[in-house]
C-alpha positions in Angstrom: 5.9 14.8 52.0 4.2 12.9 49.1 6.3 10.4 46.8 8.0 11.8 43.6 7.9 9.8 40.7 9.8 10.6 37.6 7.5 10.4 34.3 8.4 8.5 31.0 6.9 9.1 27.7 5.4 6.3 25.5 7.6 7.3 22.8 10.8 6.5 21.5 13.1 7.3 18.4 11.9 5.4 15.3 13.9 2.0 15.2 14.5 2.3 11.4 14.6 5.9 9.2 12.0 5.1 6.5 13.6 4.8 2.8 13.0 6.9 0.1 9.2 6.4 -1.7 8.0 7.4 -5.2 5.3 10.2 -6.0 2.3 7.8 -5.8 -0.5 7.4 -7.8 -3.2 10.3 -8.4 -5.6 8.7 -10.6 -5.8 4.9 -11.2 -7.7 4.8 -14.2 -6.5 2.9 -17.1 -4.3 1.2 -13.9 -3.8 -2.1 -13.2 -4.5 -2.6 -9.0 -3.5 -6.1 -7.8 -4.9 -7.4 -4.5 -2.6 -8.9 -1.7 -4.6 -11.0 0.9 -3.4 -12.8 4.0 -6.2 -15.5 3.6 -8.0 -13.6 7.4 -10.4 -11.1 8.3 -13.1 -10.8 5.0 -10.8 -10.0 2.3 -12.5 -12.0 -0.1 -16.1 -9.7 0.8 -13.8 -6.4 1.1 -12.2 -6.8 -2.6 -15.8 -7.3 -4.3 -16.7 -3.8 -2.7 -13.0 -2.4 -3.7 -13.6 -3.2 -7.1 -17.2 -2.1 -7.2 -16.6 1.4 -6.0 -13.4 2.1 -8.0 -14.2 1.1 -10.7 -17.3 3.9 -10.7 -14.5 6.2 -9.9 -11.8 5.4 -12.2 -12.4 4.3 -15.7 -10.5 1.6 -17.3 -9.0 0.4 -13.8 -8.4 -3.1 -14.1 -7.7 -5.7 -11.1 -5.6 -8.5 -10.7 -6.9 -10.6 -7.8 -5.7 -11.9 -4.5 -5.8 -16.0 -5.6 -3.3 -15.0 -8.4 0.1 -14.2 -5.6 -1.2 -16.4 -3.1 -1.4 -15.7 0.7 1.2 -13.4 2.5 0.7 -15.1 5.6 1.1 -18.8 6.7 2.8 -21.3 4.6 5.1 -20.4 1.6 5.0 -16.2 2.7 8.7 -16.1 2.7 8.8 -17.8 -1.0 5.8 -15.6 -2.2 7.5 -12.4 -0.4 11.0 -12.6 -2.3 9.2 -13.4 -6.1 6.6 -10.7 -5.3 8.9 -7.7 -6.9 9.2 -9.9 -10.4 5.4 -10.8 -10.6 4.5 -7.1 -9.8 6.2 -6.4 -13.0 5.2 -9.3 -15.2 1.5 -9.0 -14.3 2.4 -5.3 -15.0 1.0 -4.0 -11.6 0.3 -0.1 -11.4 -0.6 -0.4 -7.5 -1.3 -2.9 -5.0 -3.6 -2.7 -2.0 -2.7 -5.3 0.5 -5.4 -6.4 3.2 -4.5 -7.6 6.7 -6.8 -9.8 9.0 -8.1 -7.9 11.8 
């Protein structure tokens, strides 16, 4: 007789029930987009092309850049992560695209 084995599957119930979100942006034109960098992976190079191909799409778009919040990674994240909410608002942010080394 061959060996039985019982079978598990890879998944499991979500750790955390995800919070309520808003409707999201449609169009960003006349937005403001900030960009959120953790210093790896290109950012800088992928931002440049970010910009250059929404701002064809979307007219008046305008960007706040990555050097303006500092990294989200590494040294002072924590600091830069709790005040992020507050300068969102004062830079008056529409959207942010965050980018993640790879």
């Amino acid at each position: 007789m061959p060996d039985v084995y019982g079978v598990v599957g890879p998944t499991s119930m979500p750790a955390a029930s995800s919070g309520r979100t808003g409707a999201g942006i449609t169009d960003l034109s006349g937005k403001r987009v900030a960009f959120l960098w953790d210093m790896y992976f290109r950012g800088d190079e992928i931002f440049e092309l970010l910009k250059e191909e929404l701002g064809a799409r979307y007219s008046g778009i305008d960007f706040v850049d990555y050097q303006e919040f500092g990294p989200t990674h590494g040294d002072g994240e924590e600091e830069m992560a709790a005040q992020l909410s507050s300068v969102l608002l004062a830079k008056k942010v529409d959207a942010v695209i965050s980018a993640v080394g790879a």
